[in-house]
TORKOL-279861 format. One record per residue: residue in three letters; x, y, z of N, C-alpha, C, O in turn. Coordinates in steps of 0.1 Angstrom, whole numbers, plus 2048, in hexadecimal, padded with zeros to 3 digits. Example, Ala and Ser with C-alpha at 12.3 -4.5 7.8 and 13.67 -1.06 7.14 Angstrom:
% residues 2
ala;884;7C7;84E;87B;7D3;84E;884;7DF;84E;88E;7DF;855
ser;880;7EA;847;889;7F5;847;881;800;84F;886;80B;850
***
This chain:
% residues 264
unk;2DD;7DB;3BC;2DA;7E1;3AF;2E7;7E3;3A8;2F1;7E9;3AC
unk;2E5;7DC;39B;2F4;7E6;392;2F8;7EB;38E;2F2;7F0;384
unk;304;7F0;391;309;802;388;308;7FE;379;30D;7F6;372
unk;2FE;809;377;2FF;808;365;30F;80A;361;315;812;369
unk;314;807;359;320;806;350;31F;813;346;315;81B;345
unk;32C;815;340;32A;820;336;338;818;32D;343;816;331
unk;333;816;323;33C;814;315;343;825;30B;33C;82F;308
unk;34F;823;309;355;82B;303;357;827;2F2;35F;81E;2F0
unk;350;82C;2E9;351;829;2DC;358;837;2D3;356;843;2D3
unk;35F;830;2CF;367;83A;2C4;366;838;2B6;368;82C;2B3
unk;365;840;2AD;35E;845;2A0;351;840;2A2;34E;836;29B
unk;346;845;2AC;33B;845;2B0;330;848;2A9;325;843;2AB
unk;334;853;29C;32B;85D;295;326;853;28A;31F;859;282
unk;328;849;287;323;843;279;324;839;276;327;835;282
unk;324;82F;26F;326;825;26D;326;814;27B;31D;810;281
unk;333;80F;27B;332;802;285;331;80C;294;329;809;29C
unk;339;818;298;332;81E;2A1;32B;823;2A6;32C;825;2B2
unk;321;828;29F;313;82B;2A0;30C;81C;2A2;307;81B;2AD
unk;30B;811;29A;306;806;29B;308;7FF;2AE;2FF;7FA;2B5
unk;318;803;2B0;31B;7FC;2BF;314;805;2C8;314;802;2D4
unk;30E;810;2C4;30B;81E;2D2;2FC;813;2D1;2F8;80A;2D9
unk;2F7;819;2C7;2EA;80E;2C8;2E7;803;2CD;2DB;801;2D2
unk;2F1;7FA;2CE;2F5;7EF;2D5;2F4;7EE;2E5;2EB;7E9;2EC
unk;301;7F5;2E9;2FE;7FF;2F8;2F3;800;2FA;2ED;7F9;302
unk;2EF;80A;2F3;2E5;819;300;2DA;80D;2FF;2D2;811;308
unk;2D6;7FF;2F7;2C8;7F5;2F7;2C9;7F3;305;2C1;7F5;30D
unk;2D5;7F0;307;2D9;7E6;313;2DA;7F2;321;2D8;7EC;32B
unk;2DC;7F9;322;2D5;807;32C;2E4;807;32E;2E7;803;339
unk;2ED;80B;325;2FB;80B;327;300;81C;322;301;820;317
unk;302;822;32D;30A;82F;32C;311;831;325;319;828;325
unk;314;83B;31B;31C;839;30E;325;849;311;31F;852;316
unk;335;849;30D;33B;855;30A;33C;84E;2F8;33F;843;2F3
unk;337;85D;2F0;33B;85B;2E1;345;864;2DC;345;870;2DD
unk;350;85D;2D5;35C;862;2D3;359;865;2C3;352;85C;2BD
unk;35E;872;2BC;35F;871;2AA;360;87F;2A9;35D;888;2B1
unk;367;880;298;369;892;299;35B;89E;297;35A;8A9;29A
unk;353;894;290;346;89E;291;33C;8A0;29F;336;897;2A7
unk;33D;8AD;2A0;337;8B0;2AD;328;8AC;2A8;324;8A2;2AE
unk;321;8B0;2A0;30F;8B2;299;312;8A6;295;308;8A1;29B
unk;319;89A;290;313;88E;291;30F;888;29D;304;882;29F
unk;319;88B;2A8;31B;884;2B4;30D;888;2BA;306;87E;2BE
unk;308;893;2BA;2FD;899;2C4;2F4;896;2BB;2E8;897;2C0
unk;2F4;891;2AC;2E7;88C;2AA;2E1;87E;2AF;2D6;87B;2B1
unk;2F0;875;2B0;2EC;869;2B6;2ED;86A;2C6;2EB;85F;2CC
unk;2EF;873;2CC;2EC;875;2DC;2DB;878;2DE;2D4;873;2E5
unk;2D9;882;2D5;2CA;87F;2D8;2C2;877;2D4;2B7;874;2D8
unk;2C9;870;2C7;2BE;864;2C4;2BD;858;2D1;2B3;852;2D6
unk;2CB;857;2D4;2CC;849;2DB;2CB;84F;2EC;2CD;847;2F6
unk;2C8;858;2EE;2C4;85E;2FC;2B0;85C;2FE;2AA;857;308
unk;2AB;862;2F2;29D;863;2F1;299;856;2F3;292;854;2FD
unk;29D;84A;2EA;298;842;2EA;29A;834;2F2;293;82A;2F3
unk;2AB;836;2FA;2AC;82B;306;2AF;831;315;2B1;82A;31F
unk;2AF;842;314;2AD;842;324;2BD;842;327;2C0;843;333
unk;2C4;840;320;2CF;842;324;2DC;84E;325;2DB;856;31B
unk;2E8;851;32F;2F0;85D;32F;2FB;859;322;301;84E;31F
unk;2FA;869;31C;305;863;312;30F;872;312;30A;87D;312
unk;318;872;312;322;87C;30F;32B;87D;2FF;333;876;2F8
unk;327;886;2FF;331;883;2EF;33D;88F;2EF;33B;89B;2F1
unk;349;889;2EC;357;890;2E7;357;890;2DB;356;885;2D7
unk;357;89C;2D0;35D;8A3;2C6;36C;8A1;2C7;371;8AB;2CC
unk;375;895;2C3;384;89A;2C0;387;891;2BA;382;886;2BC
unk;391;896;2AE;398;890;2A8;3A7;887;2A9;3B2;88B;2A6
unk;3A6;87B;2AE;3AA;875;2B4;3BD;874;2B1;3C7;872;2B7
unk;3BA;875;2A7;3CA;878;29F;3D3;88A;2A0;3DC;890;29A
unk;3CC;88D;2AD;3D2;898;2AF;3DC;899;2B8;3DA;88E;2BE
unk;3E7;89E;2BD;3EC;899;2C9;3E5;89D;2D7;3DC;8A5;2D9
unk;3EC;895;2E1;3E2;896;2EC;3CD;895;2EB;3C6;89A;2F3
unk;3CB;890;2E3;3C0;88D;2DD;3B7;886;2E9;3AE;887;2F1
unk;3C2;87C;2E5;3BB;86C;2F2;3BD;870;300;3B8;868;308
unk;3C2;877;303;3C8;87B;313;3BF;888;313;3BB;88B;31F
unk;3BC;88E;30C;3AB;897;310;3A0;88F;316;39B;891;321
unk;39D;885;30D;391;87E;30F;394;874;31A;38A;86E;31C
unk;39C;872;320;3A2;86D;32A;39F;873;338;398;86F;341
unk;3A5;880;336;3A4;887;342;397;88D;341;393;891;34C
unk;38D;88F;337;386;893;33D;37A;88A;340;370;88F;344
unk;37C;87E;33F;372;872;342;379;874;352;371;878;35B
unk;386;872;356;387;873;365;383;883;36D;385;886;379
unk;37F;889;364;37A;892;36E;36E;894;36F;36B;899;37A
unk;366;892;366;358;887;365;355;87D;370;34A;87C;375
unk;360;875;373;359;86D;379;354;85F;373;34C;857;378
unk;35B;85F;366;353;856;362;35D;849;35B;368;849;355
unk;355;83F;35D;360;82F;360;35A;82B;355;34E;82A;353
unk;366;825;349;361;81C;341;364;812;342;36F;80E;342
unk;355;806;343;359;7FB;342;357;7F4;335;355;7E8;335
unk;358;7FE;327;355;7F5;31C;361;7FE;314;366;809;318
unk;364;7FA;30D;372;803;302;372;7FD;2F6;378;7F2;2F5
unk;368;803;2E9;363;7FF;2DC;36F;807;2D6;36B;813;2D8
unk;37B;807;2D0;383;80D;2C8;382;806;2BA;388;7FD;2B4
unk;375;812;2B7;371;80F;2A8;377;817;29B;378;813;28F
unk;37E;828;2A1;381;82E;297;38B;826;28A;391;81B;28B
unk;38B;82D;282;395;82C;277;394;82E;26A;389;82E;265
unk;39C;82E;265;397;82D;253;3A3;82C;24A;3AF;82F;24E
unk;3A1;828;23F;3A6;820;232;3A9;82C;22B;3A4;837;22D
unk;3B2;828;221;3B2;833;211;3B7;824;205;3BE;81A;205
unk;3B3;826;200;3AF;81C;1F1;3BE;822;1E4;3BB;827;1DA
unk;3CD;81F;1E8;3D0;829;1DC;3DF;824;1DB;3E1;823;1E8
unk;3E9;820;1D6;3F5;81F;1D4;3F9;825;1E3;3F3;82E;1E9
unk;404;820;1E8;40A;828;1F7;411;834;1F2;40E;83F;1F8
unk;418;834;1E9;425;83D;1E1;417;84B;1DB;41A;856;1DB
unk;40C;847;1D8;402;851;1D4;3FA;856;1DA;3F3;85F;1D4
unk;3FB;853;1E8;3F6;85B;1F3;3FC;863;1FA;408;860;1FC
unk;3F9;86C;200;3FF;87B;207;403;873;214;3FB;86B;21A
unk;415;879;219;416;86F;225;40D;876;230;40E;870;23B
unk;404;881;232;400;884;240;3EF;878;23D;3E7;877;247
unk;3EE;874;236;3E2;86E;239;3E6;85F;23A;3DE;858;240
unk;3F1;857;237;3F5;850;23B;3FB;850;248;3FB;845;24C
unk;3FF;858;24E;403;85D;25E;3F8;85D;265;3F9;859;271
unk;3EA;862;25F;3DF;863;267;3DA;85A;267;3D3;859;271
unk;3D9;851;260;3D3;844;25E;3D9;83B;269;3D1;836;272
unk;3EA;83A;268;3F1;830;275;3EA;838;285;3E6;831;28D
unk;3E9;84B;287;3E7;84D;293;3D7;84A;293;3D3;84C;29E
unk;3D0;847;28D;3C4;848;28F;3C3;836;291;3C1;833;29D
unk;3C5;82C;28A;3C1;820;289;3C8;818;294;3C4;80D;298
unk;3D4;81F;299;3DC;817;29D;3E2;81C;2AB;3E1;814;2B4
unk;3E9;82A;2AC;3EF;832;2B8;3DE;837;2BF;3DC;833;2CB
unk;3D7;83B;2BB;3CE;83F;2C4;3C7;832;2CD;3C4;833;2D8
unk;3C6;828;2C6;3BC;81B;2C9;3C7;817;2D4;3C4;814;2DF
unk;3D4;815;2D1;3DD;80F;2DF;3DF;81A;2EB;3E4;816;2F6
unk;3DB;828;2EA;3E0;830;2F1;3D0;830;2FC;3D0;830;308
unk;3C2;831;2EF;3B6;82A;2F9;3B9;81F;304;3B8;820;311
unk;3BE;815;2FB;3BD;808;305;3C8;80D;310;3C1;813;319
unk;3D1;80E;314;3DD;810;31A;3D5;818;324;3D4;813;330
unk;3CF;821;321;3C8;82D;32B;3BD;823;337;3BE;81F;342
unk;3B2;821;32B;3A7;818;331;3AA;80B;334;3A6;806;33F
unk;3B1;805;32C;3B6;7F6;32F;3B9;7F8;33E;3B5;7F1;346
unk;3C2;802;340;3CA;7FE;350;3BE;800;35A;3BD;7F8;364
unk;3B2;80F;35A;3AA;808;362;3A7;800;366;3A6;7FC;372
unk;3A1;7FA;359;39F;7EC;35C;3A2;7E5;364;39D;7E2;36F
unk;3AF;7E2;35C;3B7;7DB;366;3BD;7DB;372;3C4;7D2;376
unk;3B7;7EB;37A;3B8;7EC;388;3AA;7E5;38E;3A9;7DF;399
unk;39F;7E9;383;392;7E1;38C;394;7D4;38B;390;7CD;394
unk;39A;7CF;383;396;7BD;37D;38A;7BF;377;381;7BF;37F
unk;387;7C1;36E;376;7C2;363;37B;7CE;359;383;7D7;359
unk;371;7C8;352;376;7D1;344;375;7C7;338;37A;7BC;338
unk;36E;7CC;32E;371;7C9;31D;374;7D5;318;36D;7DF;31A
unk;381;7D3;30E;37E;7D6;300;37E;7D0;2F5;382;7C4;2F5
unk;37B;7D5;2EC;378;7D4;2DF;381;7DE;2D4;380;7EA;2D4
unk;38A;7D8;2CB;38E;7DC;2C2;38B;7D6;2B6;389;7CA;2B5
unk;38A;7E1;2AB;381;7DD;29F;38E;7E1;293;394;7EC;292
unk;390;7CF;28A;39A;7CE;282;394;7CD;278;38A;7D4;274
unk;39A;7C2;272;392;7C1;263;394;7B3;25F;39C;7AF;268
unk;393;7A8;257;398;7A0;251;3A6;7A4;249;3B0;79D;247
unk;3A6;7B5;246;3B4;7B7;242;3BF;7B3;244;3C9;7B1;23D
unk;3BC;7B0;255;3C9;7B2;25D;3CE;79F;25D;3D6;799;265
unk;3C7;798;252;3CE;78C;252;3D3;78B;243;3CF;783;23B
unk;3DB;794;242;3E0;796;230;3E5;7A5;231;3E1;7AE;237
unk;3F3;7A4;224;3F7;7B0;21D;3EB;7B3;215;3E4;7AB;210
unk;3EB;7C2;214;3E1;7C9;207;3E7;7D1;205;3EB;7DA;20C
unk;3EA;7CD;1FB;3EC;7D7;1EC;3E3;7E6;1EA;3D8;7E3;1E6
unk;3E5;7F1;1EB;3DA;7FA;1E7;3D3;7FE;1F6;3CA;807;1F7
unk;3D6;7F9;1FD;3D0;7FC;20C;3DB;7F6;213;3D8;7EC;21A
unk;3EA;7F9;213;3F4;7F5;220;3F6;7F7;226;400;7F1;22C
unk;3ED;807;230;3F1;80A;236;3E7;807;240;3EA;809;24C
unk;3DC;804;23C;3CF;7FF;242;3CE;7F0;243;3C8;7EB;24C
unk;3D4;7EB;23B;3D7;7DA;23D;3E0;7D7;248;3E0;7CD;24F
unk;3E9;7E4;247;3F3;7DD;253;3EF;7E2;261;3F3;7DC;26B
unk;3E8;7ED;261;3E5;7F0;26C;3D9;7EA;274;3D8;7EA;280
unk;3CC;7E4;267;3CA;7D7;271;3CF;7CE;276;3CB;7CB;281
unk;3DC;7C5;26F;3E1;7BF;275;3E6;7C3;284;3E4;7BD;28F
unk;3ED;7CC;284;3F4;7D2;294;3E6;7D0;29D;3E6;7CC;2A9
unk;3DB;7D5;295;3D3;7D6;29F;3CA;7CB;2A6;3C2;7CA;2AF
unk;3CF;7BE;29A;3C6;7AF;2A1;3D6;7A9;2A6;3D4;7A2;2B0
unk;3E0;7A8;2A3;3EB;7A3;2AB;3EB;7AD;2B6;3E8;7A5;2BF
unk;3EC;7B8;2BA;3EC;7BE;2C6;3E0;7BA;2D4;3E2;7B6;2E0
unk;3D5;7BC;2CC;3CB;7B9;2D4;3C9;7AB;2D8;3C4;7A9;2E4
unk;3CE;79F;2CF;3D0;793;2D5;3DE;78E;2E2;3E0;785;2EA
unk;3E5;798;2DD;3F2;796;2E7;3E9;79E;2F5;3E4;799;2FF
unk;3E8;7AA;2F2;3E3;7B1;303;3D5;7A6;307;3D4;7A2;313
unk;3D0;7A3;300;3C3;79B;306;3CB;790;310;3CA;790;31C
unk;3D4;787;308;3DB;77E;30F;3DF;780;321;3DC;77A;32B
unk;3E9;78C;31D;3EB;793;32A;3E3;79A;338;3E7;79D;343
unk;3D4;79B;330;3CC;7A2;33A;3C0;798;33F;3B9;79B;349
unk;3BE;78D;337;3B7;785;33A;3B6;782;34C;3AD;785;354
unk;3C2;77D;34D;3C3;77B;362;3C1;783;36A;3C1;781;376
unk;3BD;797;361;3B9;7A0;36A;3AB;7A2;36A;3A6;7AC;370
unk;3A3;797;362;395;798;363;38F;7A2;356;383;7A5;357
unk;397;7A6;34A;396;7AE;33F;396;7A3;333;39C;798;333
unk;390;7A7;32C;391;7A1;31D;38F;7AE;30E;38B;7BA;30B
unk;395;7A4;30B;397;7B0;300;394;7A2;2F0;399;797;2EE
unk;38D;7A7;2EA;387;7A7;2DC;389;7AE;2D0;385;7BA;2CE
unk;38E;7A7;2C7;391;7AE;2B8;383;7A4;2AC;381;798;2AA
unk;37F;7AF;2A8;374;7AC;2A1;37B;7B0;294;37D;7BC;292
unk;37E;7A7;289;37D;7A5;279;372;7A2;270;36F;797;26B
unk;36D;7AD;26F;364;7AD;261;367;7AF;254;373;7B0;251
unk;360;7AF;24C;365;7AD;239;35F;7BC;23A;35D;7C4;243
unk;35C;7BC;22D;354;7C8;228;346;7CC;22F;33E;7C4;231
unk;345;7D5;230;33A;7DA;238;331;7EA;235;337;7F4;230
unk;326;7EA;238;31F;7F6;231;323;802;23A;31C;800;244
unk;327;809;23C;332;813;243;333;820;238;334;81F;22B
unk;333;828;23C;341;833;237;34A;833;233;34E;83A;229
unk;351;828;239;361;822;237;35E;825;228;361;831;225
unk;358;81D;21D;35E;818;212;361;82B;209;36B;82D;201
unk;358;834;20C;35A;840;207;361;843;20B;36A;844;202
unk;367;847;218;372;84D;21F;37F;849;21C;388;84F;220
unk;382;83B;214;38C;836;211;38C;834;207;394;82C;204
unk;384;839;1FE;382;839;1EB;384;82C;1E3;388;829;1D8
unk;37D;825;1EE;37A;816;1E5;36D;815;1DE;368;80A;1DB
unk;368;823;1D9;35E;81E;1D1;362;819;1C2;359;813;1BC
unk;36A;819;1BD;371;815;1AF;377;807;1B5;37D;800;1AD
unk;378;803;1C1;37F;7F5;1BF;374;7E8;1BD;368;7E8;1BB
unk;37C;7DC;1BE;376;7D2;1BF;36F;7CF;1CB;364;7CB;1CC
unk;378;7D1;1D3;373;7C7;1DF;364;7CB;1E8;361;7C4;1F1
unk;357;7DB;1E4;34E;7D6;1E4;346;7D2;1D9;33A;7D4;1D8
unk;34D;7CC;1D0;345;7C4;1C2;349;7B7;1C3;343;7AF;1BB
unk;352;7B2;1CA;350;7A5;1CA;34C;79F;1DA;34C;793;1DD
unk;34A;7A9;1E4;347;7A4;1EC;335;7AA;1F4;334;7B5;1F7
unk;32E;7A2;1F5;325;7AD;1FE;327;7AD;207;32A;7A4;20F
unk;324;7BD;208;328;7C2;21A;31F;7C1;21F;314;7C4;21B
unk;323;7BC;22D;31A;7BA;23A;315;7C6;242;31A;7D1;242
unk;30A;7C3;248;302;7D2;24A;309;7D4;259;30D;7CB;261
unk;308;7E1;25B;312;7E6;263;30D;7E5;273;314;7E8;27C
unk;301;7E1;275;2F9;7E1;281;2FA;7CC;284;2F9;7C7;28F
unk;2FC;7C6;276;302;7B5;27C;30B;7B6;281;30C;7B1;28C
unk;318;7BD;27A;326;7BB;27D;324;7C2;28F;325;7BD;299
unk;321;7CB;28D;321;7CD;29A;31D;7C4;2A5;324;7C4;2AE
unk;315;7BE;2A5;30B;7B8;2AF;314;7AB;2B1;314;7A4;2BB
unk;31D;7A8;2A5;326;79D;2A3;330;7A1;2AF;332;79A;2B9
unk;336;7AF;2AB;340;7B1;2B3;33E;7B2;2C1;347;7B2;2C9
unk;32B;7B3;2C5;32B;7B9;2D4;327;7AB;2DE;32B;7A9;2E9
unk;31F;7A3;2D5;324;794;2DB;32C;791;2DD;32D;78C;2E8
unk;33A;790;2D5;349;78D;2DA;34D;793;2E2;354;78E;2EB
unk;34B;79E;2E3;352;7A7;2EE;34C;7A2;2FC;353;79C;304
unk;340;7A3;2FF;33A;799;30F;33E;78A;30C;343;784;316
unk;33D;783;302;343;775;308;351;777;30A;354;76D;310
unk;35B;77E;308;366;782;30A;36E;778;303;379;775;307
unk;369;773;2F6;374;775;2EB;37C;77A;2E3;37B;785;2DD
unk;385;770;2E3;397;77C;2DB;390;781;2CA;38E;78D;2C8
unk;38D;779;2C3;38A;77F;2B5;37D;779;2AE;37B;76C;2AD
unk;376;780;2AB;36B;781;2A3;36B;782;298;370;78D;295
unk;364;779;28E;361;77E;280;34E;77F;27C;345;77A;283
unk;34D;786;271;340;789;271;337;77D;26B;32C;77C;26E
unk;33D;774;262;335;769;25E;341;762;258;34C;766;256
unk;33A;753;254;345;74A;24E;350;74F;246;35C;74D;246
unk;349;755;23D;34F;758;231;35A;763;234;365;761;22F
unk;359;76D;239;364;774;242;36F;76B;24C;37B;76D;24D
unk;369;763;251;375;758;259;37B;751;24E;387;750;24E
unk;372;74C;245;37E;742;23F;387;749;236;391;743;234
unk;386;759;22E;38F;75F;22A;39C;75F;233;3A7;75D;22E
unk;399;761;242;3A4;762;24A;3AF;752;24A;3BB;750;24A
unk;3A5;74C;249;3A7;739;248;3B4;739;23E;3BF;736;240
unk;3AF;73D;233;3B4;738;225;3C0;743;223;3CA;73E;21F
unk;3C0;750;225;3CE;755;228;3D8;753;230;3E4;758;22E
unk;3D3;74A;23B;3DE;743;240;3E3;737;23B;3EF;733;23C
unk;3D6;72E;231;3E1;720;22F;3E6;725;221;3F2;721;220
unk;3E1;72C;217;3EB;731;20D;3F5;736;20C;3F5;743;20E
unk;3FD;733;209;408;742;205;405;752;207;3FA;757;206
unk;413;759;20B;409;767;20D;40E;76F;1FF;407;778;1FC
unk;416;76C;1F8;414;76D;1EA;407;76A;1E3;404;771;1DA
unk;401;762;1E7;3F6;760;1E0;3EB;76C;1E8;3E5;775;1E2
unk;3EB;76A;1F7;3DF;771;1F9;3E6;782;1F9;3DF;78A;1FF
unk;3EF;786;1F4;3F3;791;1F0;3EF;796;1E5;3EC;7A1;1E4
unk;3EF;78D;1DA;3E7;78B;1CA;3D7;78D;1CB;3CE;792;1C4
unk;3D7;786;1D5;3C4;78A;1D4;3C2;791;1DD;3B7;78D;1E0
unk;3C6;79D;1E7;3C4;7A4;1EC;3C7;7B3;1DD;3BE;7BB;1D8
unk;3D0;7B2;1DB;3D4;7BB;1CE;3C9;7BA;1C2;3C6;7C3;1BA
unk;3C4;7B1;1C2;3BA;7B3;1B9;3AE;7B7;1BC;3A8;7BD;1B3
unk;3A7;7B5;1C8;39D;7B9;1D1;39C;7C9;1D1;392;7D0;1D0
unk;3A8;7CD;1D3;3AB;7DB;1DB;3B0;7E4;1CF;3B6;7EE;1D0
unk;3AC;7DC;1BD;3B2;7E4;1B6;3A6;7EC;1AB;39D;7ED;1B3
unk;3A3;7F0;1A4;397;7F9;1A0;394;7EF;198;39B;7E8;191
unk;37D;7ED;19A;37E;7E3;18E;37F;7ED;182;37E;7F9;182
unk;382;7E2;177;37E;7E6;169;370;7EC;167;365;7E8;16C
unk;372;7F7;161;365;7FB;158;362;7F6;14B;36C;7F3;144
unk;357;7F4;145;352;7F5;138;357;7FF;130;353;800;124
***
């Protein structure tokens, strides 16, 4: 008989992680849910408990706190409890000149998108890599194949986070681990409020993808154990075409995307 599994998902409460818990708990997979709202968390603990039979634990914390990730750490090992899945979904954007934003939310932006998500993997990765088995999953964006203008601090920190994840994948492959970076475009999420892109262009010229595809995109890649995923053509070939252009150019049309449309 096989030991059921338990996946660790972080920003669990809404949007692409709420979509992956769903994902899980189908498949009779044990879930720890990571995010700062405690009453979100416990509302999707009982939804996704009633309805697949499955154990779910949920952490309330704010991940950009210090010693944050090393709570949820220690108390999964005193728990008892082994992850063999690591969805590091949290993060979030702000839509606004860099020089016009307050530096603690740009500070929380890098500990949240970027120091917490390597300090996960580092923790969980190395179990792993004492069993031999293990996926993760880190969730970038198409950002991270271009400068943005109006979002740099969120453009660059996907980038760290699909060049990082492709270098450690490389390295852990021979221990029996894989590791997956899923790039999506625009997507129906939270994100676009929480980052105050409702006045931009980029969801008016693009439609977003519903947050329960992208997922499903990202949770097939993660079991075939490939390096990067995109959610449909048209997200791949953006990535395509910023590499054979100039990045002056795809710097110009990221700047325009990420800049407010015009009103009437």
């Amino acid at each position: 008989m096989s030991m059921i599994k338990t996946a660790l998902i972080t920003g669990a409460s809404g949007g692409l992680g709420y979509e992956f818990a769903k994902i899980f708990a189908s498949r009779r997979c044990d879930l720890v849910l990571v995010a700062r709202s405690k009453e979100k968390l416990g509302k999707v603990k009982a939804e996704l408990e009633e309805k697949y039979s499955v154990n779910i634990l949920v952490i309330a914390k704010d991940l950009t706190e210090d010693g944050a990730v090393d709570d949820v750490y220690r108390r999964l090992g005193v728990l008892g409890i082994r992850i063999d899945y690591l969805v590091n979904n949290a993060g979030f954007g702000d839509n606004n000149c860099y020089f016009d934003t307050e530096w603690q939310r740009q500070e929380q932006m890098v500990k949240l998108n970027v120091l917490a998500l390597m300090h996960l993997t580092h923790l969980f990765g190395n179990d792993m890599r004492r069993r031999s088995e293990g996926r993760i999953l880190n969730v970038a964006s198409i950002a991270a194949f271009m400068p943005g203008p109006y979002m740099s601090v969120y453009y660059a920190s996907k980038a760290f986070v699909l060049s990082f994840s492709q270098a450690i994948g490389a390295e852990l492959r021979r221990d029996g681990v894989t590791v997956t970076t899923l790039c999506p475009g625009p997507t129906t999420t939270e994100f676009e409020a929480a980052a105050n892109l409702e006045k931009s262009r980029m969801f008016k010229l693009f439609k977003p993808a519903e947050a329960s595809a992208v997922a499903k995109t990202g949770y097939a890649a993660m079991m075939k154990g490939k390096s990067v995923a995109f959610q449909d053509f048209t997200t791949h070939s953006v990535t395509v075409l910023s590499r054979i252009f100039p990045s002056s150019m795809s710097t110009a049309v990221a700047k325009y995307v990420n800049s407010p449309a015009k009103t009437k």
